[in-house]
DSSP file (Angstrom, degrees, kcal/mol; ACC not computed):
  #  RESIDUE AA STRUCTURE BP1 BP2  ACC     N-H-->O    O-->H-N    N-H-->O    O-->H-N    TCO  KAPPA ALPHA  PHI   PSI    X-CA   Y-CA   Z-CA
    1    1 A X              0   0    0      0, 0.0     2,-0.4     0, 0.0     0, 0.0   0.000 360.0 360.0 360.0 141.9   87.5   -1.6   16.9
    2    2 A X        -     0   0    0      6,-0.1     2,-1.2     3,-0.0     5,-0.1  -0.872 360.0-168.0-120.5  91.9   88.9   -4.7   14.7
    3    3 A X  B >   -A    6   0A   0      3,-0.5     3,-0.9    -2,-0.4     2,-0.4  -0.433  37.6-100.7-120.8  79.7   89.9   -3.1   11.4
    4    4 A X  T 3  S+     0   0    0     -2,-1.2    -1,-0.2     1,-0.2     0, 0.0  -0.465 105.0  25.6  74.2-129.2   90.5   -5.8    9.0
    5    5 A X  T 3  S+     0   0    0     -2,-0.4     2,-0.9     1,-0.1    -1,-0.2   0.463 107.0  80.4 -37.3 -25.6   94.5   -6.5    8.7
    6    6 A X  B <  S-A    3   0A   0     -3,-0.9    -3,-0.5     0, 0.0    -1,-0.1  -0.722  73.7-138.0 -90.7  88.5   95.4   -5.3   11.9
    7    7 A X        -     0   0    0     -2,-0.9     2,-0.2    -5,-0.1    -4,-0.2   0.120  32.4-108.6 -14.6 150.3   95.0   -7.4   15.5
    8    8 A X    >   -     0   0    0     -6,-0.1     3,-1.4     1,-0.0     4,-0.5  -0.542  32.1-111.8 -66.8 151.5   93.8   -5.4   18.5
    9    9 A X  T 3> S+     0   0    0      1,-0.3     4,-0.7    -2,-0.2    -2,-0.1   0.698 113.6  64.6 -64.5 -14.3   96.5   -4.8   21.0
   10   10 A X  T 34 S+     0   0    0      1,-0.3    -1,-0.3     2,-0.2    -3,-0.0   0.253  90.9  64.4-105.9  38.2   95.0   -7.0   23.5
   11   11 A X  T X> S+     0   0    0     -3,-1.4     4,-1.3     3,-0.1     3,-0.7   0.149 107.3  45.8-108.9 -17.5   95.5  -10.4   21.2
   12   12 A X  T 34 S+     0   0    0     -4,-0.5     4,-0.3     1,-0.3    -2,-0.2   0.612 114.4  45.7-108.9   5.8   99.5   -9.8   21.4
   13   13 A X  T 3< S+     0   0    0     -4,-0.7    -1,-0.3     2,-0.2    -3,-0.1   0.126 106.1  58.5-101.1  29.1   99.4   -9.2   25.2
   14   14 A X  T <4 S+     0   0    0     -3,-0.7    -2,-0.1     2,-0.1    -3,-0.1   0.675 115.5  38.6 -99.4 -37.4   97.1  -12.4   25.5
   15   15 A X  S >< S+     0   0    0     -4,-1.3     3,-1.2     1,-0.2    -2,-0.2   0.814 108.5  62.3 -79.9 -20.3  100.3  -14.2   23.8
   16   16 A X  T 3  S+     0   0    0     -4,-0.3    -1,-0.2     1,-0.2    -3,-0.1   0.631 103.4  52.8 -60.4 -15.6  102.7  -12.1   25.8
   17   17 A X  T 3  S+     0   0    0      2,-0.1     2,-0.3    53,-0.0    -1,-0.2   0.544  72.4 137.5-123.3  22.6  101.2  -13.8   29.0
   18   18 A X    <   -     0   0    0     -3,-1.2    52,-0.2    52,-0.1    53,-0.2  -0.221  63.0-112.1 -54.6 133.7  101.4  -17.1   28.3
   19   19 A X  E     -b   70   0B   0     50,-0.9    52,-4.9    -2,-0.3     2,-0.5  -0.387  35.0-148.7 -58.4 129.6  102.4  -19.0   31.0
   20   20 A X  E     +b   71   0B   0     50,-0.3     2,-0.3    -2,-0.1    52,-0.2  -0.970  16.0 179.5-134.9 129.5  106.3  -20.7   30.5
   21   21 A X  E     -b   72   0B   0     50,-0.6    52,-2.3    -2,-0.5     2,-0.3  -0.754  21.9-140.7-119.9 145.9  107.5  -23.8   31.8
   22   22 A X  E     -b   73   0B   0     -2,-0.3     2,-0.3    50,-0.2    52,-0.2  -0.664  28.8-154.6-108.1 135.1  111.5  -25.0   30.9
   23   23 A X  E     -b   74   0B   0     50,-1.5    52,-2.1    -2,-0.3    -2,-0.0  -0.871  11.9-159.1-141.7 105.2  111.3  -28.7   30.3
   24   24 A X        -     0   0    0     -2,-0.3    51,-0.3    50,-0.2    50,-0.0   0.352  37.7-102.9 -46.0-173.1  114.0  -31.2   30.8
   25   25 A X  S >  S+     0   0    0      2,-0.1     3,-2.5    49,-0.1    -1,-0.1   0.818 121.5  54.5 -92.4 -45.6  114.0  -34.5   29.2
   26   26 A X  T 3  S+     0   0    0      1,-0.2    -1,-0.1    75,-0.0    79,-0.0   0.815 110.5  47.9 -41.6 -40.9  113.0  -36.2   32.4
   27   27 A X  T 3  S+     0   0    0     74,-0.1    -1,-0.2     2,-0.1    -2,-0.1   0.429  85.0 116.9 -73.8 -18.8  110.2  -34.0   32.6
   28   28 A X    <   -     0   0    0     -3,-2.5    75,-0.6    75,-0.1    74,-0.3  -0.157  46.2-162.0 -65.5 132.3  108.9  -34.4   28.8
   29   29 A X        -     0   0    0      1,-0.1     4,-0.5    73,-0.1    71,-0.2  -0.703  35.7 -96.3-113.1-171.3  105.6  -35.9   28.6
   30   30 A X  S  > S+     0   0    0     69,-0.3     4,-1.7    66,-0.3     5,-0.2   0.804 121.0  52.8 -85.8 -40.5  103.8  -37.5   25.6
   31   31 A X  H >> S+     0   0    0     66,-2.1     4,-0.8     1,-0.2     3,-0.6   0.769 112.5  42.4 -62.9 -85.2  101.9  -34.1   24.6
   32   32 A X  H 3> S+     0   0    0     65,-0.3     4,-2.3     1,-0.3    -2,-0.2   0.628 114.4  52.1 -26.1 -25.5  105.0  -32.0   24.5
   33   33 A X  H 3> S+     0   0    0     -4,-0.5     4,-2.1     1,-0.2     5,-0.4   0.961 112.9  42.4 -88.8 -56.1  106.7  -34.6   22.7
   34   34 A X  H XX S+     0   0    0     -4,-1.7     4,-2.4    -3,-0.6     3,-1.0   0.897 115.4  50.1 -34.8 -56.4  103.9  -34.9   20.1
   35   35 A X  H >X S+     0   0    0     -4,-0.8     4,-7.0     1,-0.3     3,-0.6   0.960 111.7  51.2 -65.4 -56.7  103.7  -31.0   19.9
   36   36 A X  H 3X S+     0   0    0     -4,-2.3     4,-1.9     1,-0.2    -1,-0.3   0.801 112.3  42.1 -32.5 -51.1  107.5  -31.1   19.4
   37   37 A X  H << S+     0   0    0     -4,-2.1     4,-0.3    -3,-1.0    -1,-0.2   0.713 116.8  50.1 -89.2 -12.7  107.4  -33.8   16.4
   38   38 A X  H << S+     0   0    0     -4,-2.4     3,-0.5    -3,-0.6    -2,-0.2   0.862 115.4  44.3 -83.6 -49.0  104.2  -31.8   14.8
   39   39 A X  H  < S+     0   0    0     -4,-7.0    -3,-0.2    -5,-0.3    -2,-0.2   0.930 131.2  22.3 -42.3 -69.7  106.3  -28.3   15.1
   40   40 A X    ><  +     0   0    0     -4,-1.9     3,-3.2     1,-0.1     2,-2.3  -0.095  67.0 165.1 -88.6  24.9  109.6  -29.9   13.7
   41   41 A X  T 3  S+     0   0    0     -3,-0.5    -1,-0.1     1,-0.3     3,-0.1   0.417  89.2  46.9 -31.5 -12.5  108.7  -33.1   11.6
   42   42 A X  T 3  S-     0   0    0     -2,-2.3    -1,-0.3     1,-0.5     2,-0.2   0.555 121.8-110.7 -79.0 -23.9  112.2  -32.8   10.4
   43   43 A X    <   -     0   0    0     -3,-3.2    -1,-0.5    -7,-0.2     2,-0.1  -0.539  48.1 -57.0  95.6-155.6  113.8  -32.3   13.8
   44   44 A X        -     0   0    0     -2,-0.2     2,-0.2    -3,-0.1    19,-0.0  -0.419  44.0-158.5-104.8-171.2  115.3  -29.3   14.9
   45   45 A X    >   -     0   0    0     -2,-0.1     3,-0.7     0, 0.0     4,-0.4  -0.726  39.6 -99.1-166.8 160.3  118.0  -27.0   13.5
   46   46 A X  T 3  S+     0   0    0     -2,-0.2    -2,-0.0     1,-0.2     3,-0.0   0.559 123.7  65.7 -57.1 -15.0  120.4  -24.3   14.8
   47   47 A X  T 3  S+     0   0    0      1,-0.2    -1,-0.2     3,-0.0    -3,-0.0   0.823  97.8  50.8 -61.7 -51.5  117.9  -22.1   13.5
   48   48 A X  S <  S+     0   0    0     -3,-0.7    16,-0.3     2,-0.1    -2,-0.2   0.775  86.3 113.6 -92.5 -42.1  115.2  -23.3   16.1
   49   49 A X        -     0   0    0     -4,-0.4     2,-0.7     1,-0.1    14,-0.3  -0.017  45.1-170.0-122.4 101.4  117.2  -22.9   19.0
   50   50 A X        -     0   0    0     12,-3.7     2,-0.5     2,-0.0    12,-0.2  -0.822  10.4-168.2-118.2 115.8  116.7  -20.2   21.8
   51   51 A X        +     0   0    0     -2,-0.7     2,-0.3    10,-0.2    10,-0.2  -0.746  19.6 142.2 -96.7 142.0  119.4  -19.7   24.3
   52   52 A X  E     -D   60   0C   0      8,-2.0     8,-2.8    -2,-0.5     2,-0.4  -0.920  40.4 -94.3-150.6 178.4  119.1  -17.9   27.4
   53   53 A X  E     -D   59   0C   0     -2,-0.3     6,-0.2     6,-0.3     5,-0.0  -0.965  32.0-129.4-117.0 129.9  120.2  -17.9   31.2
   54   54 A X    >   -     0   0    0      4,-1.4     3,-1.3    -2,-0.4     5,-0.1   0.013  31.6 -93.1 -78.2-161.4  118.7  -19.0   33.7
   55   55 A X  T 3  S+     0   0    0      1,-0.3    -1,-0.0     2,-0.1    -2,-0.0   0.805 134.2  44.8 -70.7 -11.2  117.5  -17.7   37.3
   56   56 A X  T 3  S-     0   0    0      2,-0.1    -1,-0.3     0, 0.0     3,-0.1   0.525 120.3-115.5 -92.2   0.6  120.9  -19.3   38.0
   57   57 A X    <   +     0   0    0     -3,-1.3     2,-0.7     1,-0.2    -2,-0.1   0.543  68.2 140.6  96.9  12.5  122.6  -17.9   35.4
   58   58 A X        -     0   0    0      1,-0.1    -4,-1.4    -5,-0.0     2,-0.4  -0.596  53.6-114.3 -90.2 128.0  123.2  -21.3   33.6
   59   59 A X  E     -D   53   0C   0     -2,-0.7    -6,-0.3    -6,-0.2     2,-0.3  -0.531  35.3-178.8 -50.1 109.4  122.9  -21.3   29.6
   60   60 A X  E     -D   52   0C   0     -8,-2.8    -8,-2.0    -2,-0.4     2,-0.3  -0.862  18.2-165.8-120.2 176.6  120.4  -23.1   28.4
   61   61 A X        +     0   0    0     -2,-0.3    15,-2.2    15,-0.2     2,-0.3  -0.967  29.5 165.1-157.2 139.7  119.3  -23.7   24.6
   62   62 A X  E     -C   75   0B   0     -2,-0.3   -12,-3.7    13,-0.3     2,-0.4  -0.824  32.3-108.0-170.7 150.6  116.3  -25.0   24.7
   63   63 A X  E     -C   74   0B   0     11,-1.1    11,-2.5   -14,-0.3     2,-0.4  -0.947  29.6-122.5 -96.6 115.9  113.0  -25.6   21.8
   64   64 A X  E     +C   73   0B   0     -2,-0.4     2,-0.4   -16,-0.3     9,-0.2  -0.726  33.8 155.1 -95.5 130.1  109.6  -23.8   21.5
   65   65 A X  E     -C   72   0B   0      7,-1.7     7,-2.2    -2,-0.4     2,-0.6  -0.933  21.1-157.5-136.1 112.8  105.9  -25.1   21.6
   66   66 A X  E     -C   71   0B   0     -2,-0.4     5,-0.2     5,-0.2     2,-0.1  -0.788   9.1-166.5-102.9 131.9  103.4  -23.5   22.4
   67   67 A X        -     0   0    0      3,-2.5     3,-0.2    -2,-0.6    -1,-0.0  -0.083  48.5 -91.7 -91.9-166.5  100.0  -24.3   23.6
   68   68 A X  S    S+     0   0    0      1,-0.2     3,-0.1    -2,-0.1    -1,-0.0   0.848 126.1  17.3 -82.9 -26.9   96.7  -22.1   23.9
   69   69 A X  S    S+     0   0    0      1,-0.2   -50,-0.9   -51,-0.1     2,-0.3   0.462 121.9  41.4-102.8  -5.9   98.1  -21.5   27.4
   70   70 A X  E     -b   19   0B   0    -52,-0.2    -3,-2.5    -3,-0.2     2,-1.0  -0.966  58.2-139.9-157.0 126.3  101.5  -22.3   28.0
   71   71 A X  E     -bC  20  66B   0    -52,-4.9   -50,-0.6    -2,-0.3     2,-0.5  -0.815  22.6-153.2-116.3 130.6  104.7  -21.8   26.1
   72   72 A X  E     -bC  21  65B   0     -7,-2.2    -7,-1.7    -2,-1.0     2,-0.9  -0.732  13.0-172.2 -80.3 102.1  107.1  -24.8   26.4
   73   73 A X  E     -bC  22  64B   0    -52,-2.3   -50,-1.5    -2,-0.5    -9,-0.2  -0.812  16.5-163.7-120.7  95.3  110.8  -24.3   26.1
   74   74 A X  E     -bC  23  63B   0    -11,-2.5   -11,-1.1    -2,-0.9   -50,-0.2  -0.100  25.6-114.6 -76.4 158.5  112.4  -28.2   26.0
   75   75 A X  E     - C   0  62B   0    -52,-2.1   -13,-0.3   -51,-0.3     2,-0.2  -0.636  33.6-126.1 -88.8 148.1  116.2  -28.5   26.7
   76   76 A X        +     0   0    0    -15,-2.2     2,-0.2    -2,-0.1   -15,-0.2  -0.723  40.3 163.1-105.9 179.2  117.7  -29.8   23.5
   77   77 A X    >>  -     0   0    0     -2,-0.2     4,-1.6   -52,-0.0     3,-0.8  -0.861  59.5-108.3 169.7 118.2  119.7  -32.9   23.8
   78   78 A X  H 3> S+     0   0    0      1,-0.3     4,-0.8    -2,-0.2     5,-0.0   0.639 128.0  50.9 -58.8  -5.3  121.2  -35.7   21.6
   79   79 A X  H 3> S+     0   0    0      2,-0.2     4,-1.5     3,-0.1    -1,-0.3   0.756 102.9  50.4 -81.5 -37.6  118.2  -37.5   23.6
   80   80 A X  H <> S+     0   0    0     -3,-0.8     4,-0.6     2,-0.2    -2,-0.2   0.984 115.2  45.4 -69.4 -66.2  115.8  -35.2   22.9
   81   81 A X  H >X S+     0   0    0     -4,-1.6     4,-2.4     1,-0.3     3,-2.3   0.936 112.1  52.4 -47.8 -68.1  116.8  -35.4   18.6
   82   82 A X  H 3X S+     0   0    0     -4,-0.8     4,-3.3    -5,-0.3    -1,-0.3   0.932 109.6  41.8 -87.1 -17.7  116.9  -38.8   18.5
   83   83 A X  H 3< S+     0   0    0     -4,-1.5    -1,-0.3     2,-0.2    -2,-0.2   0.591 116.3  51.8 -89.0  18.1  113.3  -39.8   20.2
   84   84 A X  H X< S+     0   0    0     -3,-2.3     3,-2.4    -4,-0.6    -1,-0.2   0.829 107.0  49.9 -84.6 -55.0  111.7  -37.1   18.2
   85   85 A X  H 3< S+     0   0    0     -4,-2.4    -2,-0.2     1,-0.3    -3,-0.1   0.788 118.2  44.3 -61.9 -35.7  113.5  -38.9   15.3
   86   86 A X  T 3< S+     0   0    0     -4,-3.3    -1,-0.3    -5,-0.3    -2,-0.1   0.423  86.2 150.7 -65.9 -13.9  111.7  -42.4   16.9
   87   87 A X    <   +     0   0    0     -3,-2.4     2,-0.2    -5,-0.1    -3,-0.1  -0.082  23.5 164.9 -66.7 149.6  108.7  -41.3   17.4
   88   88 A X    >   -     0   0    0     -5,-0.1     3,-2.6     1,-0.0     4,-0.4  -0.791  32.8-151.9-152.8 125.6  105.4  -43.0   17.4
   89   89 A X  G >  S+     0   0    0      1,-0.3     3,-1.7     2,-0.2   -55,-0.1   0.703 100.0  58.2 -59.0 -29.3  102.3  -41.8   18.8
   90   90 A X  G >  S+     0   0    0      1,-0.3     3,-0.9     2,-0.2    -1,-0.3   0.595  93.6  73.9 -78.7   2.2  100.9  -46.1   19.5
   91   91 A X  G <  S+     0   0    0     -3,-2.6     3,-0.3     1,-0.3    -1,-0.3   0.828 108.3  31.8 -93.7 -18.0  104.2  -46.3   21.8
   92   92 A X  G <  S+     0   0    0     -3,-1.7    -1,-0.3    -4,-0.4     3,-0.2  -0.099  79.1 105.4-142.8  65.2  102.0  -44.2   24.1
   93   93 A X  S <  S+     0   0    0     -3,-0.9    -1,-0.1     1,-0.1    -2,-0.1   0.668  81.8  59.1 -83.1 -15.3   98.3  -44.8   23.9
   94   94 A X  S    S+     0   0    0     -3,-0.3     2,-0.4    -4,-0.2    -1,-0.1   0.313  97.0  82.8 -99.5  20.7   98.3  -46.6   27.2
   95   95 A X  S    S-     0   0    0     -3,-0.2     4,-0.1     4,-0.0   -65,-0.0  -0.970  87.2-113.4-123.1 123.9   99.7  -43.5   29.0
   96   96 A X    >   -     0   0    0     -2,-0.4     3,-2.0     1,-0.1   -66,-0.3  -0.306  37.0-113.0 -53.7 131.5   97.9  -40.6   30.1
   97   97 A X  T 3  S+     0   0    0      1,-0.3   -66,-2.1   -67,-0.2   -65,-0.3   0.728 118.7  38.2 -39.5 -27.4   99.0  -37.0   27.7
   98   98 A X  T 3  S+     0   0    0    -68,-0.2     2,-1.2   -69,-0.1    -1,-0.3   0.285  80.7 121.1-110.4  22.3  100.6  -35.5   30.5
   99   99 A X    X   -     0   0    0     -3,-2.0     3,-1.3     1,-0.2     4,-0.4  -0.641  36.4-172.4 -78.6  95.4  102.3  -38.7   32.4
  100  100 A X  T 3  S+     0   0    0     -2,-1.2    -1,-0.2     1,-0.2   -72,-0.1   0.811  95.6  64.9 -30.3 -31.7  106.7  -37.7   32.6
  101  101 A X  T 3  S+     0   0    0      1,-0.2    -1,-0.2   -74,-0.1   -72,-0.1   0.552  96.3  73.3-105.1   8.0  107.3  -41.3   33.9
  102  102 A X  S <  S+     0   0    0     -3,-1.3     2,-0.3   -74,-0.3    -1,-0.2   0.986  91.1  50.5 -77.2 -81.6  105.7  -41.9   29.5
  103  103 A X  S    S-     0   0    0    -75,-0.6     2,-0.3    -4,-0.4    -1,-0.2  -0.438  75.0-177.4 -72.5 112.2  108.6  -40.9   27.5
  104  104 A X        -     0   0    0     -2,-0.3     2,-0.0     1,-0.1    -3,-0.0  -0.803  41.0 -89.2-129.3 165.1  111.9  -42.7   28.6
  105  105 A X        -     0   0    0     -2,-0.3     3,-0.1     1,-0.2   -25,-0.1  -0.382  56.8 -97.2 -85.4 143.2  115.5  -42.0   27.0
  106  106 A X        -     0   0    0    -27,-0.2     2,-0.2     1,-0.2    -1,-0.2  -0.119  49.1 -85.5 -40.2 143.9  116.2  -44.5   23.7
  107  107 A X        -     0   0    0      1,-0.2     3,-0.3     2,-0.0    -1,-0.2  -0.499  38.7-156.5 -46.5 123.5  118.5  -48.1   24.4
  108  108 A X  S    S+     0   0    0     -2,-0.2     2,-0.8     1,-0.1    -1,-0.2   0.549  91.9  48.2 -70.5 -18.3  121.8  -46.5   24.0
  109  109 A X  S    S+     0   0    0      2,-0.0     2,-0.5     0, 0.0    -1,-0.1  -0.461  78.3 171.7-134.2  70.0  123.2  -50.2   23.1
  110  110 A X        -     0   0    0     -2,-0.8     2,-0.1    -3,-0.3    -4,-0.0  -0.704  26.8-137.2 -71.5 108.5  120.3  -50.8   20.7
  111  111 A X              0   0    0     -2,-0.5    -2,-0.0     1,-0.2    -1,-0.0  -0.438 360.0 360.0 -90.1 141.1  121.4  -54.7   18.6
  112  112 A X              0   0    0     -2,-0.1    -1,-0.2     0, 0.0    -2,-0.0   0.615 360.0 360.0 -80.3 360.0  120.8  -54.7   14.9
């Protein structure tokens, strides 16, 4: 029974069993990256941040987005920050949402 203010229990284990994927930058496609610039429209923060180990024990610190299905935890990255900070959604309309090969790293030797 649904009693107003309170949730039934089986809406926080439906988010408890989202499926989670770790996402590199290599890996990032043009949804993630969108979900990423709609979460943080400012960028990210120490604030945002979630570090953990992985199954090899390596520290990673990593950014969350979650989808109806899936929660995404992106490596952070002075790459990551600055094509959040670049974004625009027309740089990939001719690329399918889910395409890696979409989103490629900013010109480091960018001419004014």
């Amino acid at each position: 029974m649904y009693l107003g203010n309170t949730k039934p229990s089986y809406i926080k284990e439906m988010k408890d069993n989202l499926k989670r994927v770790i996402v590199d930058f290599k890996k990032l496609t043009p949804e993630i990256l969108a979900l990423l610039v709609e979460k943080y429209p400012d960028g990210y923060d120490d604030a945002h941040i979630i570090s953990f180990r992985n199954l090899k024990n390596e520290l990673i610190e990593a950014v969350e987005v979650t989808t109806e299905d899936t929660k995404y935890l992106v490596k952070v990255s002075s790459t990551l920050a600055v094509t959040m900070e670049n974004y625009d959604e027309d740089d990939y309309e001719d690329f399918d949402d889910d395409d890696p090969d979409a989103v490629q790293p900013p010109d480091e030797d960018i001419a004014d």
